[in-house]
PDB file as gemmi writes it, atoms N, CA and C in Angstrom:
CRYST1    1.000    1.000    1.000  90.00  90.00  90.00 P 1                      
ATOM      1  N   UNK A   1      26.409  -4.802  23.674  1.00  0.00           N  
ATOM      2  CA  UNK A   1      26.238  -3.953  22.500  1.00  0.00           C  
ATOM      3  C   UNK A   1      25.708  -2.600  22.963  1.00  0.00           C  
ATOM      4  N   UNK A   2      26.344  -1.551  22.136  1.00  0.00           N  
ATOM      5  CA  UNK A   2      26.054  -0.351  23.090  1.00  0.00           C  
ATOM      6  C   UNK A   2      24.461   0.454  22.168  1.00  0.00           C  
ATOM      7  N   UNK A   3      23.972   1.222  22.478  1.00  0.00           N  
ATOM      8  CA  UNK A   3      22.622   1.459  21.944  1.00  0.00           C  
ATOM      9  C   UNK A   3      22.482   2.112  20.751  1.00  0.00           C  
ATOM     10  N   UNK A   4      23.687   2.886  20.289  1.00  0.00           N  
ATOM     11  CA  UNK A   4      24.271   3.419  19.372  1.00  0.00           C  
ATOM     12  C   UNK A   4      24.472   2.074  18.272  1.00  0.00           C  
ATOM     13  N   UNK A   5      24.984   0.977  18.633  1.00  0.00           N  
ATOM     14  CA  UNK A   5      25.503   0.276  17.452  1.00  0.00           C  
ATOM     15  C   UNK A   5      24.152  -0.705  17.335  1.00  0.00           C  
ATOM     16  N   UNK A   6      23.013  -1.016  18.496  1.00  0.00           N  
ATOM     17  CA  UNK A   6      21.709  -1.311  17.948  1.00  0.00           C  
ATOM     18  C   UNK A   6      20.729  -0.183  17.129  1.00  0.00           C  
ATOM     19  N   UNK A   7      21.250   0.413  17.165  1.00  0.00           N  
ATOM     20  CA  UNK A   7      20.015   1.460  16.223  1.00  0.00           C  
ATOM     21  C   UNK A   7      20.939   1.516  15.143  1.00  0.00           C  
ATOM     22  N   UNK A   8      22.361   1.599  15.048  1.00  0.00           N  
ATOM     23  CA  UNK A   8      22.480   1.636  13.405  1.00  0.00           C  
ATOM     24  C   UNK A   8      22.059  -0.065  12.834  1.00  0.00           C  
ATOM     25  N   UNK A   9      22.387  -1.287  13.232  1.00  0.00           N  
ATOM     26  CA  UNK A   9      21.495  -2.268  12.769  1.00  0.00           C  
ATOM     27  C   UNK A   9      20.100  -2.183  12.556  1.00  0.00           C  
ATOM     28  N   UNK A  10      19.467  -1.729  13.242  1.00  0.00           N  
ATOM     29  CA  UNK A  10      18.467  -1.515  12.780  1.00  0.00           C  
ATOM     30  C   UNK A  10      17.880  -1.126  11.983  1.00  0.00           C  
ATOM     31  N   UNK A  11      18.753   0.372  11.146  1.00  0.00           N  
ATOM     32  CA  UNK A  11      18.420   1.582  10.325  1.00  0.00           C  
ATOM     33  C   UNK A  11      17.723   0.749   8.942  1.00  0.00           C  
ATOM     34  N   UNK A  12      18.728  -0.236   8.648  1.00  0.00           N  
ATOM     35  CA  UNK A  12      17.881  -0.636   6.647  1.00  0.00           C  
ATOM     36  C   UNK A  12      16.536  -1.172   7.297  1.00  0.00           C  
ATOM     37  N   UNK A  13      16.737  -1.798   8.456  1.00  0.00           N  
ATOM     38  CA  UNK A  13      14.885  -2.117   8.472  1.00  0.00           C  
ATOM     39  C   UNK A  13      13.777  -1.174   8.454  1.00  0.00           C  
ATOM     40  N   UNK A  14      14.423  -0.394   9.296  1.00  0.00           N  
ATOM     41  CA  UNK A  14      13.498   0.712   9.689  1.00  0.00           C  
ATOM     42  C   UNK A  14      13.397   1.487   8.408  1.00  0.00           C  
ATOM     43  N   UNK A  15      14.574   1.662   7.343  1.00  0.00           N  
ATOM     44  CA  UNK A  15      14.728   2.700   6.022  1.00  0.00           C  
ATOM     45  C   UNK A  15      13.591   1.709   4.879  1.00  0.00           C  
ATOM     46  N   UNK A  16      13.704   0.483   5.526  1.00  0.00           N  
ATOM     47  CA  UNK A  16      12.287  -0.182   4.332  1.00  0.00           C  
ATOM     48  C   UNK A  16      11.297  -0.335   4.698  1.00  0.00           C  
ATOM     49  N   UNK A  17      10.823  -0.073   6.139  1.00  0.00           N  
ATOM     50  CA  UNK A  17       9.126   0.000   7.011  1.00  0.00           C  
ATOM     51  C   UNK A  17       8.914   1.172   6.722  1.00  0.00           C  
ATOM     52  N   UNK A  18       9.473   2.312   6.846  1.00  0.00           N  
ATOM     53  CA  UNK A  18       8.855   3.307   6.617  1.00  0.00           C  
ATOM     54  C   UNK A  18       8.477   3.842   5.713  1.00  0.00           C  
ATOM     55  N   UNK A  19       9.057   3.653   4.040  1.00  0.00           N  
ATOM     56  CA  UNK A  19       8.284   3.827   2.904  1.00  0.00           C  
ATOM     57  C   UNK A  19       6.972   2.659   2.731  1.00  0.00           C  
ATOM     58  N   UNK A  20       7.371   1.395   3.375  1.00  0.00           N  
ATOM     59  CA  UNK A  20       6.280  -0.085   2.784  1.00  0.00           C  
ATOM     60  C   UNK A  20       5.252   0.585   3.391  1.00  0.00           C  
ATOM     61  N   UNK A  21       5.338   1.499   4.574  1.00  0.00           N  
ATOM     62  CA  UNK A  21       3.578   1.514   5.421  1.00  0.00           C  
ATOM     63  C   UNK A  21       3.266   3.264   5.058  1.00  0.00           C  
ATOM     64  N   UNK A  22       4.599   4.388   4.658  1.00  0.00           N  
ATOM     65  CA  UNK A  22       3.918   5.338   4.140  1.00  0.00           C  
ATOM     66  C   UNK A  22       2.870   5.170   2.788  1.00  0.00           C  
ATOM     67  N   UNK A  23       3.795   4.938   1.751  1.00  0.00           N  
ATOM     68  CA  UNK A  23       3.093   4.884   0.746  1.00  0.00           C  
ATOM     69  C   UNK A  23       1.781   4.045   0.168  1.00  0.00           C  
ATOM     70  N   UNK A  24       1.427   3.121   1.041  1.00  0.00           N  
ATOM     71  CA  UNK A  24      -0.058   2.803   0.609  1.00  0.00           C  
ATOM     72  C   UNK A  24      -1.015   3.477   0.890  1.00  0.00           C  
ATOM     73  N   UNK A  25      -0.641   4.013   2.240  1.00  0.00           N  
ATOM     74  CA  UNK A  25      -1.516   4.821   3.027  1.00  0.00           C  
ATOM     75  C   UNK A  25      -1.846   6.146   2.263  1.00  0.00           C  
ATOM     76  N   UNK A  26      -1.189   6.695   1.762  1.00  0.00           N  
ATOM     77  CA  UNK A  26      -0.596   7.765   0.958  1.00  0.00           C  
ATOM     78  C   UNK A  26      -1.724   7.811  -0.528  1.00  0.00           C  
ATOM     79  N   UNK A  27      -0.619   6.494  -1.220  1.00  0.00           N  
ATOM     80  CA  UNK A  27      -1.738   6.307  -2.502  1.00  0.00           C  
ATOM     81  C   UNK A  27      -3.418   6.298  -2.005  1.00  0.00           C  
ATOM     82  N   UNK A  28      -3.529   5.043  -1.020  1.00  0.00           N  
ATOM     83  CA  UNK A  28      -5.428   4.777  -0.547  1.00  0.00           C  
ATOM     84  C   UNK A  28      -5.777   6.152  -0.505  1.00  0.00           C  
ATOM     85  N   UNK A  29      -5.552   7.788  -0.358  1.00  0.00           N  
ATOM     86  CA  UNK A  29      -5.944   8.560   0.202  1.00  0.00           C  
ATOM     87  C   UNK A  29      -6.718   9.040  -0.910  1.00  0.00           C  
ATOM     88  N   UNK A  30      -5.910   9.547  -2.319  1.00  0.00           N  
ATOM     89  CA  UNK A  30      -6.333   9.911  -3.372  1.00  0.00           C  
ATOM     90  C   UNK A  30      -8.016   9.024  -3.610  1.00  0.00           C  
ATOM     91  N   UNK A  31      -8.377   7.639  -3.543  1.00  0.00           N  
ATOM     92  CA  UNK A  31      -9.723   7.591  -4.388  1.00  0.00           C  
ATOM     93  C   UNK A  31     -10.604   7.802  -2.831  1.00  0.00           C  
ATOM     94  N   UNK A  32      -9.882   7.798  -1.582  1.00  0.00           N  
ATOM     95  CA  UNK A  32     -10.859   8.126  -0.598  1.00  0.00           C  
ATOM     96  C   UNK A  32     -11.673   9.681  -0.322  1.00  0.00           C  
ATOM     97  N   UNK A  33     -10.282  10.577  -0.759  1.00  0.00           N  
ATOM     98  CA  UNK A  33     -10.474  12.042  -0.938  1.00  0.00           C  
ATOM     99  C   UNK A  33     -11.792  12.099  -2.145  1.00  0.00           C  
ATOM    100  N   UNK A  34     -11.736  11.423  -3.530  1.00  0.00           N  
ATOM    101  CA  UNK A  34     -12.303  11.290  -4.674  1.00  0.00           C  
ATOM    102  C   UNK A  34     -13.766  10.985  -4.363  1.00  0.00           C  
ATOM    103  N   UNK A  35     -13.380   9.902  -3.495  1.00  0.00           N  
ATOM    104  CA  UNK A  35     -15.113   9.170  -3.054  1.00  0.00           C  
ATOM    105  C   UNK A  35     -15.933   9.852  -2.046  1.00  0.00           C  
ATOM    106  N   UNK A  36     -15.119  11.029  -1.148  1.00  0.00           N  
ATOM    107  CA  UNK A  36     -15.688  11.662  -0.482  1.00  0.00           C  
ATOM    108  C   UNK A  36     -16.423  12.873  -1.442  1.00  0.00           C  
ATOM    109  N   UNK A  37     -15.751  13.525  -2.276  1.00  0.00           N  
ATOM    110  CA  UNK A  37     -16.164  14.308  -2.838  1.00  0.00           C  
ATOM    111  C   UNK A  37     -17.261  14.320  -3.202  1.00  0.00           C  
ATOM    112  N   UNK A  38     -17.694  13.085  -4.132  1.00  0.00           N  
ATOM    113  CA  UNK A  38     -18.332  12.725  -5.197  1.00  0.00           C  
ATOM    114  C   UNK A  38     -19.460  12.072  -4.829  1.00  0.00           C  
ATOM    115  N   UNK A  39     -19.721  12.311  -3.259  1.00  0.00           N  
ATOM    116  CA  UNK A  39     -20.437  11.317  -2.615  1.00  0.00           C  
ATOM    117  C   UNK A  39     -20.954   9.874  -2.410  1.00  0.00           C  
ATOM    118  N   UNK A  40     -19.769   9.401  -2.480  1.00  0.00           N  
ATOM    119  CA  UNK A  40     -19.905   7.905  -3.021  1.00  0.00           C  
ATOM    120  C   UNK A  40     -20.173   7.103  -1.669  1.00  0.00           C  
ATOM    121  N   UNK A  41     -21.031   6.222  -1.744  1.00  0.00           N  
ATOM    122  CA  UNK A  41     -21.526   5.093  -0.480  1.00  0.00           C  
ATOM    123  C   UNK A  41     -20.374   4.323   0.058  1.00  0.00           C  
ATOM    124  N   UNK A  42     -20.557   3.945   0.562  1.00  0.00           N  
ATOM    125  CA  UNK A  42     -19.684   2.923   1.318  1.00  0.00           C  
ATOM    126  C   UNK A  42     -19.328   2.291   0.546  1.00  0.00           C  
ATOM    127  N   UNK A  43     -20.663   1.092   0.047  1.00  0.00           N  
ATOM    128  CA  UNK A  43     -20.755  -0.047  -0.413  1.00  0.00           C  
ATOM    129  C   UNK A  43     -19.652   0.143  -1.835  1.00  0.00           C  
ATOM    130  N   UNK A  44     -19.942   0.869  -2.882  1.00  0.00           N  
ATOM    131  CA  UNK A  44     -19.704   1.829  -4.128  1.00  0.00           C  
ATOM    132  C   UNK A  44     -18.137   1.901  -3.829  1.00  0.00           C  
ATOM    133  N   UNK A  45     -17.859   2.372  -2.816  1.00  0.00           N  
ATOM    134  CA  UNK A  45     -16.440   2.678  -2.412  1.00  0.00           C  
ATOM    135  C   UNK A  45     -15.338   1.524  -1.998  1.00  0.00           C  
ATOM    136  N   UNK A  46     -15.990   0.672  -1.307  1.00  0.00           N  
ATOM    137  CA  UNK A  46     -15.205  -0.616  -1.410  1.00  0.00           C  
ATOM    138  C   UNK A  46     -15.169  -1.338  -2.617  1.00  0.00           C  
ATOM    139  N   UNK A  47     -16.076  -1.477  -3.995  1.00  0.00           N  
ATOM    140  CA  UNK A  47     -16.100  -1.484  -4.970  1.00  0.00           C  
ATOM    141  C   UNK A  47     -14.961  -1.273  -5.825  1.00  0.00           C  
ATOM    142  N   UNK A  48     -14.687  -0.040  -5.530  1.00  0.00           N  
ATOM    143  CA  UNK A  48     -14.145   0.754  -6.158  1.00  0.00           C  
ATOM    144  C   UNK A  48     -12.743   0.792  -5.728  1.00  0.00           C  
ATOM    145  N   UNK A  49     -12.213   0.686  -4.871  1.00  0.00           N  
ATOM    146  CA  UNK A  49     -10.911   0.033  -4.254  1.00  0.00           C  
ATOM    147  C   UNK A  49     -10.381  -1.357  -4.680  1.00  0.00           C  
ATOM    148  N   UNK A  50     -11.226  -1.964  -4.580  1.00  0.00           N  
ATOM    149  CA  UNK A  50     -10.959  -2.823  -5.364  1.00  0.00           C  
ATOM    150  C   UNK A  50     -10.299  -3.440  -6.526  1.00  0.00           C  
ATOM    151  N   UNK A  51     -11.262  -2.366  -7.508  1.00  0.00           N  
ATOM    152  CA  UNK A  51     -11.322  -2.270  -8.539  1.00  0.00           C  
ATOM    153  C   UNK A  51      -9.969  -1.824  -8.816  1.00  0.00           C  
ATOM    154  N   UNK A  52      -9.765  -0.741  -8.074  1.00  0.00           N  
ATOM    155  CA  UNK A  52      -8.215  -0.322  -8.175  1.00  0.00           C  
ATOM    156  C   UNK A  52      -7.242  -0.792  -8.236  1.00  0.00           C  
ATOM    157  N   UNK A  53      -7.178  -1.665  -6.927  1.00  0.00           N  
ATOM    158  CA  UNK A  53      -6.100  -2.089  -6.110  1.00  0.00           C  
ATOM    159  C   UNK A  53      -6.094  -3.818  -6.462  1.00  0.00           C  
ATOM    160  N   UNK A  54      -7.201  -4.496  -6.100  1.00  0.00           N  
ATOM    161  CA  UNK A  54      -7.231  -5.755  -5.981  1.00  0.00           C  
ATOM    162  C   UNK A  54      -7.192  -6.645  -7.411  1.00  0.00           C  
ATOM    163  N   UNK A  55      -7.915  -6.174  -8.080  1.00  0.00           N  
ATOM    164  CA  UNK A  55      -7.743  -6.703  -9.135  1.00  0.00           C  
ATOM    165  C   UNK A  55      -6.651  -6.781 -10.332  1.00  0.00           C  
ATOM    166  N   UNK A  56      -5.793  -5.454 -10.493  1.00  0.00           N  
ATOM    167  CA  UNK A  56      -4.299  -5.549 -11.054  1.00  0.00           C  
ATOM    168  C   UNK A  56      -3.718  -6.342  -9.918  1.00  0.00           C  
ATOM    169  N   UNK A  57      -3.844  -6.435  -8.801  1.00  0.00           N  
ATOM    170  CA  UNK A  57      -2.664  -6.776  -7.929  1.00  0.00           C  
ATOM    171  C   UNK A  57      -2.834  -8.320  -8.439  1.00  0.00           C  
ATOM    172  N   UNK A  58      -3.936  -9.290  -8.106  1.00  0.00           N  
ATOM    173  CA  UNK A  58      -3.892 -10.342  -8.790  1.00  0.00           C  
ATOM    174  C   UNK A  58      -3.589 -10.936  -9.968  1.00  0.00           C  
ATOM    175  N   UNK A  59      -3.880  -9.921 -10.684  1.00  0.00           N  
ATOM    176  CA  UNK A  59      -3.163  -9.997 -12.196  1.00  0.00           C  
ATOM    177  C   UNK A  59      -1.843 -10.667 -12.270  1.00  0.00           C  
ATOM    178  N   UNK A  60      -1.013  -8.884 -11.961  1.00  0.00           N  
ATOM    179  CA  UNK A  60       0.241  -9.332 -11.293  1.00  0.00           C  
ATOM    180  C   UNK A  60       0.894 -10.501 -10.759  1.00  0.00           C  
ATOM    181  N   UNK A  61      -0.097 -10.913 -10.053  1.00  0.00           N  
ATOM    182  CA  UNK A  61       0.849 -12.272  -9.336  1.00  0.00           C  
ATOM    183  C   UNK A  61       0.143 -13.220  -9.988  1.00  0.00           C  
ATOM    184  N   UNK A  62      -0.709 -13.661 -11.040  1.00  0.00           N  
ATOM    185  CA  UNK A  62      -0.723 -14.188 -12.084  1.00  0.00           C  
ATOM    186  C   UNK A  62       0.202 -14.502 -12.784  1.00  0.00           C  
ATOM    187  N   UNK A  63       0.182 -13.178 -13.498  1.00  0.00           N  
ATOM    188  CA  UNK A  63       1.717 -13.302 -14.584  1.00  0.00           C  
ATOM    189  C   UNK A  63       2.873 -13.507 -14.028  1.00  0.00           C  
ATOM    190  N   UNK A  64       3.195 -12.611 -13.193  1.00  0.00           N  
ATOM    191  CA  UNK A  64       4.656 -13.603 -12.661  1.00  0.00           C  
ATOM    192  C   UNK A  64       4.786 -14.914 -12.486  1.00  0.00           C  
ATOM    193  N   UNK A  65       3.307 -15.321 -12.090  1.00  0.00           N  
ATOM    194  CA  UNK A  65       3.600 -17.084 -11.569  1.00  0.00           C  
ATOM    195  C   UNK A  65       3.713 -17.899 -13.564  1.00  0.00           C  
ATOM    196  N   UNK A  66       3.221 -17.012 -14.105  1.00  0.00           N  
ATOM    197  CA  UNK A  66       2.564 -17.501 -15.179  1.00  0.00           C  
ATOM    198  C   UNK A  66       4.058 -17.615 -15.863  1.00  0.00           C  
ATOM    199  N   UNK A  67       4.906 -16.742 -16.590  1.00  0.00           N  
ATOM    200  CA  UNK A  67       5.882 -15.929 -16.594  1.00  0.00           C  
ATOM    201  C   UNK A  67       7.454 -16.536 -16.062  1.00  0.00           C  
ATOM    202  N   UNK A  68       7.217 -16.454 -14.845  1.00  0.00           N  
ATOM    203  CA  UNK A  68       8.198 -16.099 -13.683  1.00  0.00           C  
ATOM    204  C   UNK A  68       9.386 -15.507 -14.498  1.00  0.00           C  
TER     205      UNK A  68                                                      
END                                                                             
């Protein structure tokens, strides 16, 4: 297989890793920028991520299971 026809196999993987690992990173930035500002603790700040992130996300896979 010549190296040309392994990198176009490759491309949809690589075209769906690279948004899955930009964009969290991306979104996390906004309440880190926020928590820096605002002088928020550590402790306060993992809190608060959380709060964001962890707790709809469980939701979520609640209701779907709940749902499907």
């Amino acid at each position: 297989m010549r190296s040309s026809d392994t990198l176009r196999s490759w491309l949809p993987a690589i075209g769906v890793a690279v948004p899955l690992i930009v964009l969290p990173v991306a979104i996390l930035s906004l309440p880190l920028a926020g928590a820096e500002r605002i002088h928020l603790p550590a402790s306060a700040l993992t809190s608060w991520i959380i709060a964001l992130y962890g707790i709809p996300n469980i939701l979520g896979m609640f209701l779907s299971w709940r749902y499907r």
